[in-house]
C-alpha positions as CSV (number, residue, x, y, z in Angstrom):
1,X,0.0,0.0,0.0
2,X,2.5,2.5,0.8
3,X,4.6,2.0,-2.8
4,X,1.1,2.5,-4.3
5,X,0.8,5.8,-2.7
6,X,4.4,6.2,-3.8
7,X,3.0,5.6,-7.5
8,X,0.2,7.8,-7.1
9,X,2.7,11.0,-6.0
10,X,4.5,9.8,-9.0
11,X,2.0,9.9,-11.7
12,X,1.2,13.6,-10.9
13,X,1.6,15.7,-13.9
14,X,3.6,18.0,-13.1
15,X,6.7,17.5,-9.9
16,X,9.5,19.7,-8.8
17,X,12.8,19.7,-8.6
18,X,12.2,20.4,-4.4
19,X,9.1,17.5,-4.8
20,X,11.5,14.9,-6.1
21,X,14.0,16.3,-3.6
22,X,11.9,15.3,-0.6
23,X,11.1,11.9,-1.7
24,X,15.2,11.5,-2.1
25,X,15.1,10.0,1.7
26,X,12.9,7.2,0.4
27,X,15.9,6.1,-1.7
28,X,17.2,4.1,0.6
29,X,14.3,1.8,1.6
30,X,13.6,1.7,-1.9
31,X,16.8,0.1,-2.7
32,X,16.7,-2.5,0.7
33,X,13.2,-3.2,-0.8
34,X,14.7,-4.0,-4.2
35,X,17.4,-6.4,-2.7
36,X,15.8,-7.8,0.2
37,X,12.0,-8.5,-0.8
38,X,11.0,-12.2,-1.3
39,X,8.7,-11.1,-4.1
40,X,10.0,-10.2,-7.0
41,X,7.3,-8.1,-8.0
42,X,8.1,-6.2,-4.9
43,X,12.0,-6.2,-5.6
44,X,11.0,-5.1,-9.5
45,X,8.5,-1.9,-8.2
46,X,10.4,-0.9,-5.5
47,X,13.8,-0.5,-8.3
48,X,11.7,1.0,-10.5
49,X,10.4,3.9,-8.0
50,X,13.7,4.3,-6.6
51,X,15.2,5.0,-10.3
52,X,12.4,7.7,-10.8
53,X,13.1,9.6,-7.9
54,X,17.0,9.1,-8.3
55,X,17.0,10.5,-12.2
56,X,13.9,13.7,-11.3
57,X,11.5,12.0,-13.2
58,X,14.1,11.0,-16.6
59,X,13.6,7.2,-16.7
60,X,9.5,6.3,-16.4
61,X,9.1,2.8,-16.8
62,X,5.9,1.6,-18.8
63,X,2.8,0.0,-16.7
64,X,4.3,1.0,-13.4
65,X,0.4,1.5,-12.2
66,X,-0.2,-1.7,-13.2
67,X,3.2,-3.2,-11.4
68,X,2.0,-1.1,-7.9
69,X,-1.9,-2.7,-8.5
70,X,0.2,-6.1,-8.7
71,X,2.6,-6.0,-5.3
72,X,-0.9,-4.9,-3.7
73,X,-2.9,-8.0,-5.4
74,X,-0.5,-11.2,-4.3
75,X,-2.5,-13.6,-5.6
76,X,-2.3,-12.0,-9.1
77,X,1.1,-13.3,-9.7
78,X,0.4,-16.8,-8.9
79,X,3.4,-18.4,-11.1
80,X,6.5,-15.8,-9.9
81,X,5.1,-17.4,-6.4
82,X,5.1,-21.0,-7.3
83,X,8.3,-21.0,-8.4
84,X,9.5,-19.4,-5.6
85,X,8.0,-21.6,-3.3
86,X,9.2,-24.6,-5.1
87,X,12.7,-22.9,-5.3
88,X,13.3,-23.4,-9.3
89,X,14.1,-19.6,-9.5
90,X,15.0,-17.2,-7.0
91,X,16.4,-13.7,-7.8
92,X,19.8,-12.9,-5.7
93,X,20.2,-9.6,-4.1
94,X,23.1,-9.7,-6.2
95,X,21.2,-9.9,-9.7
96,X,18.6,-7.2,-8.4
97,X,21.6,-4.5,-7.4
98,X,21.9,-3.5,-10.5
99,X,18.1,-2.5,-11.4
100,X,18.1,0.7,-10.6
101,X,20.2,2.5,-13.6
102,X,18.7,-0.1,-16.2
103,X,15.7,0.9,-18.4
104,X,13.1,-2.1,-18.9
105,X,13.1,-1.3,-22.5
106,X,17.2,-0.6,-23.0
107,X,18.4,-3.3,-20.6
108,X,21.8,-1.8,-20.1
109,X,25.6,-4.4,-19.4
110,X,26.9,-1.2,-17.8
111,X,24.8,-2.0,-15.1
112,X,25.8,-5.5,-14.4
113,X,29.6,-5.2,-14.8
114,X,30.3,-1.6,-14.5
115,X,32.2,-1.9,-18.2
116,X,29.6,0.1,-20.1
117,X,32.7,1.1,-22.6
118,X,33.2,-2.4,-23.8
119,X,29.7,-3.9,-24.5
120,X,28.2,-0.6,-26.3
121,X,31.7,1.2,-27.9
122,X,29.2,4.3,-29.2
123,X,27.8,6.1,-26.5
124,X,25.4,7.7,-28.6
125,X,23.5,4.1,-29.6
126,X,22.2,4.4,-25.8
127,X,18.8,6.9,-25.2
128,X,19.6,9.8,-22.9
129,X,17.5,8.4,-20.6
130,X,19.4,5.7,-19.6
131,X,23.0,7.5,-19.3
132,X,20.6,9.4,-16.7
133,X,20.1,6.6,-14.8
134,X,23.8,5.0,-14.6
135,X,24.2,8.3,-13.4
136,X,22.7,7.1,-10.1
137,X,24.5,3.4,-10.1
138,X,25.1,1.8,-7.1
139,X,28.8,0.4,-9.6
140,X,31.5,3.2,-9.4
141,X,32.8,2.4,-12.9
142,X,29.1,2.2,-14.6
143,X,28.6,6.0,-12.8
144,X,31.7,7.6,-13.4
145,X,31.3,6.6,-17.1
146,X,27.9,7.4,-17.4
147,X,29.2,11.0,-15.8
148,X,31.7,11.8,-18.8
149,X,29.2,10.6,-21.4
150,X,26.9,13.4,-20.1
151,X,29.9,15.8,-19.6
152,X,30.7,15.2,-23.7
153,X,26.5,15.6,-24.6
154,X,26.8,18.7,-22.8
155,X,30.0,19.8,-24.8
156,X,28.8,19.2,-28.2
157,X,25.3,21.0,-27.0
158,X,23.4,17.9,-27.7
159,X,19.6,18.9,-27.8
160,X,18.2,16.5,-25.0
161,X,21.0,17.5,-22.8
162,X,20.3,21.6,-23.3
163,X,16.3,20.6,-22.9
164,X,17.4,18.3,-19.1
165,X,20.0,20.8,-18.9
166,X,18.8,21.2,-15.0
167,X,18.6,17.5,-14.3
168,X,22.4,17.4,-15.5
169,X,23.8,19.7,-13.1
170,X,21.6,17.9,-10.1
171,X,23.3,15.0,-11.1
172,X,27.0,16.8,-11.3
173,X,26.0,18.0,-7.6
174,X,25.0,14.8,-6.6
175,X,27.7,13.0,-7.3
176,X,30.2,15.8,-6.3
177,X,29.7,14.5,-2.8
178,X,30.3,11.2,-4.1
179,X,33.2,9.6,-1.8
180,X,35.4,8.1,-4.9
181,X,37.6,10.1,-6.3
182,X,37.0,8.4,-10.0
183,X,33.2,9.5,-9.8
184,X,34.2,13.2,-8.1
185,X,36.4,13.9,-10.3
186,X,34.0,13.0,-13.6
187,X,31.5,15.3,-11.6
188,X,33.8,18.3,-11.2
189,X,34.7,18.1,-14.6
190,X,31.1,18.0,-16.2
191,X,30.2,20.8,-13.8
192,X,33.1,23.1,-15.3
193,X,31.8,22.4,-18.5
194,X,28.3,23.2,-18.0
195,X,29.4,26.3,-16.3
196,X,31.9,26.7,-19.5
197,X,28.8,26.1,-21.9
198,X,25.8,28.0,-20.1
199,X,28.2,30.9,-17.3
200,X,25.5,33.0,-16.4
201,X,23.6,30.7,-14.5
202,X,25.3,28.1,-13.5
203,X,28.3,29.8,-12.5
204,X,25.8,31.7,-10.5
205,X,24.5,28.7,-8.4
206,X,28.3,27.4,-8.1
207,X,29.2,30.7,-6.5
208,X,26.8,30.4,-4.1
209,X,27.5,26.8,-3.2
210,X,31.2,27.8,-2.3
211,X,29.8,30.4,0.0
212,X,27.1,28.8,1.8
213,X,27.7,24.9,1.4
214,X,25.5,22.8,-1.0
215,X,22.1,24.2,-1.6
216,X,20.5,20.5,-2.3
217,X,18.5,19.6,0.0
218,X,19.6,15.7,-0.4
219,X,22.8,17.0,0.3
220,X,25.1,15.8,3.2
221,X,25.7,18.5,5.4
222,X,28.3,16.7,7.5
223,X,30.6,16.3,4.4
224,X,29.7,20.1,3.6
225,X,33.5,21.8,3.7
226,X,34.8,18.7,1.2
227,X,31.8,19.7,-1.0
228,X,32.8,23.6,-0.9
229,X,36.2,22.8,-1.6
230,X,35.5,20.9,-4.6
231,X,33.4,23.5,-5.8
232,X,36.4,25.9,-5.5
233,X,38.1,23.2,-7.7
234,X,35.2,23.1,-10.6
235,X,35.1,27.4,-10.3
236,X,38.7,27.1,-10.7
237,X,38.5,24.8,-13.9
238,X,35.6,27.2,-15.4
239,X,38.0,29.9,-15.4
240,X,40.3,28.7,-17.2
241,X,38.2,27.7,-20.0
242,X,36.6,31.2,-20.2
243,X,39.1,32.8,-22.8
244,X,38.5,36.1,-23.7
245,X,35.3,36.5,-21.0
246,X,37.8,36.3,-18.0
247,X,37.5,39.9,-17.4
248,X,34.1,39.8,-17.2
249,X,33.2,36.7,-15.4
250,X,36.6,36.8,-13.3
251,X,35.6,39.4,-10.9
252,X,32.9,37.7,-9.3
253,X,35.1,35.0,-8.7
254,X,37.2,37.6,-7.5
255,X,34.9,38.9,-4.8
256,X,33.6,35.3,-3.6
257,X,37.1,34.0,-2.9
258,X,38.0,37.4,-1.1
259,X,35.2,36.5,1.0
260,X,36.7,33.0,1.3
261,X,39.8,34.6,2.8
262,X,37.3,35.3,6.0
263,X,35.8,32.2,6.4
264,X,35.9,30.2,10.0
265,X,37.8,26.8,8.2
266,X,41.5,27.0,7.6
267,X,41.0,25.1,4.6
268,X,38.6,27.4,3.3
269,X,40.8,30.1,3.5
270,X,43.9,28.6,2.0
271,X,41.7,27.4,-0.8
272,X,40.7,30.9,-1.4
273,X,43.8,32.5,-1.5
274,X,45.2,29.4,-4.2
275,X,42.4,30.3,-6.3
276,X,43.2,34.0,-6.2
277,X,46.4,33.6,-7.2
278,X,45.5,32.0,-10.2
279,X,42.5,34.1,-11.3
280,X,44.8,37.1,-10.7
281,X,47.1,35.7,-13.3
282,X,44.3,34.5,-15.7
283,X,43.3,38.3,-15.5
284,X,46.5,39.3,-16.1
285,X,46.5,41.3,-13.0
286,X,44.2,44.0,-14.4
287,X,42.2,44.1,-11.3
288,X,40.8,47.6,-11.2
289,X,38.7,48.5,-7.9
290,X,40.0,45.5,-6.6
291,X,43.5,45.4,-6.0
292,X,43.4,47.9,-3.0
293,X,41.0,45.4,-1.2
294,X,43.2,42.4,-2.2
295,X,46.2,44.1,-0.9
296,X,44.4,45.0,2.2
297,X,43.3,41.4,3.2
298,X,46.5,40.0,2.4
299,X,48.6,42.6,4.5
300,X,45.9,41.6,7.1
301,X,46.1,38.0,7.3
302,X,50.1,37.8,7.3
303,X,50.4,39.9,9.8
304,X,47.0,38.1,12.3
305,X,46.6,34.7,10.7
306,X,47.5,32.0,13.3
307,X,47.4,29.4,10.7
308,X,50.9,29.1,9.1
309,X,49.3,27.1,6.2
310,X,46.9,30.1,5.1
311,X,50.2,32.4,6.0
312,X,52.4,30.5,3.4
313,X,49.6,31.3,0.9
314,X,48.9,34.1,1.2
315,X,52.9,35.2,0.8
316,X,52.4,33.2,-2.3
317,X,49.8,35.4,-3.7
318,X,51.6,38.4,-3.0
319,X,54.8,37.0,-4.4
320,X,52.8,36.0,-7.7
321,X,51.1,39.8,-8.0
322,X,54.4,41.1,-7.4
323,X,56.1,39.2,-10.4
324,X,53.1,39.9,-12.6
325,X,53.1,43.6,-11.6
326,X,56.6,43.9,-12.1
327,X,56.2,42.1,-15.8
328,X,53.4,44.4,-17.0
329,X,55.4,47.6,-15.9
330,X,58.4,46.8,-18.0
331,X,56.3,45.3,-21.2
């Protein structure tokens, strides 16, 4: 009964991003459902509701109404339940694990194995959809690959990833918090892209991520300062791809990581001051209104910072505008 109310939620025309974000803490006994049921029916719905949720609605399996009106109507599946009983076929948690990510029409190896690369070579053959859901695999290879396909859709401006352009960089945060660094590191690099590809906006939301922590509410708040910091990293990586728009889109970056240089973590601040010095070279030190407030906070926090790390870099960054400053005057 309570999966069918799950279905019901589900079939509503129209959900949120913040809808879909509440039901994320139903992930979990989704997926202990999907392992750990005795009926495979069950074990099949539960997947299924759990991939819907994971992707915001991407992946929509055919006759799930009909698959909810089943697990409540036992006696409707009379043969999955004989053969259970009589213990001719019995589904594994193992061979359920993998349902999740895998679309009952595009039944996907990835999945299974985690070698996605080697049983479909052209990533294109595969529906959006589905690169969606290995997005959300439980199989660190299957994720992390399904995370650079969508990083190279978003590159080449591929028309279904502009239209679930804001699916995509849910998924990018998602996975940012991921604890392996091979699916971290996919997710920082398809979040400087989109940030590359569409600045305005999302470098907008990543801005405000570094300053305040993550702003989904799925997100792990005790694992907040790794998150920021990895944010620096993709603002970092978006600045470098931004060519002749660095004056423009620098200075905010500018600002934020000024900020940084206040914040209560040590690691904050040295992150800050690293990513000044580099942006201050990508700008090629024409920092305008800025510099006296740059010189200010790093005069400030050699001479009170307790915290020899943050002390070493912010010399650094002063050693850095020195050199520069000292090249543009004799150019």
């Amino acid at each position: 009964m309570g999966m069918g109310l799950v279905v019901t939620l589900l079939s509503a025309p129209q959900l949120s991003s913040e809808d879909y974000s509440c039901m994320s803490r139903l992930l979990p006994p989704l997926e202990a459902l999907s392992q750990q049921h005795p009926d495979v029916v069950i074990q099949e719905l539960a997947s299924n509701l759990r991939a819907i949720i994971a992707t915001h609605g991407a992946y929509r399996p055919e006759k799930l109404a009909d698959a909810a009106q089943s697990s409540r109507n036992p006696e409707g599946t009379p043969k999955k339940n004989k053969m259970k009983s009589d213990g001719k076929k019995q589904e594994t948690p193992a061979s359920t694990h993998s349902r999740c990510p895998q679309s009952s029409q595009h039944p996907s190896p990835a999945g299974r194995g985690g070698t996605s690369s080697s049983d479909d070579p052209d990533p294109n053959n595969k529906p959006f959809s589905d690169w969606l859901l290995e997005a959300c695999d439980p199989e660190v290879p299957t994720r992390a690959f399904a995370l650079r396909v969508l990083t190279q859709r978003v590159q080449r401006r591929d028309p279904e990833a502009v239209q679930a352009q804001e699916k995509v960089l849910t998924l990018f945060l998602e996975n940012l918090e991921h604890e392996d660094a091979f699916v971290y590191l996919s997710a920082i690099q398809g979040l400087a892209v989109l940030a590359d590809s569409y600045p305005g906006r999302i470098l907008e939301r990543l801005l405000k991520d570094f300053q305040h922590g993550p702003s989904l509410p799925s997100s792990n708040k005790g694992r907040s300062l790794e998150t920021r910091l990895k944010v620096g990293e993709v603002l970092m990586r978006a600045s470098r791809a931004m060519g002749e728009l660095t004056p423009h889109l620098g200075r905010p970056l500018v600002s934020v990581f000024l900020q940084g240089t206040r914040d209560p973590d040590q690691s904050v601040r040295a992150s800050s001051l690293s990513n000044l010095g580099e942006l201050c070279q990508r700008l090629d030190y024409s920092l305008g209104p800025l510099a006296q407030e740059l010189s200010s906070c790093l005069t400030a926090l050699i001479k009170t910072e307790k915290e020899a790390e943050v002390r070493r870099a912010a010399v650094h960054v002063i050693a850095q505008l020195l050199r520069g400053l000292s090249d543009k005057t004799t150019q």
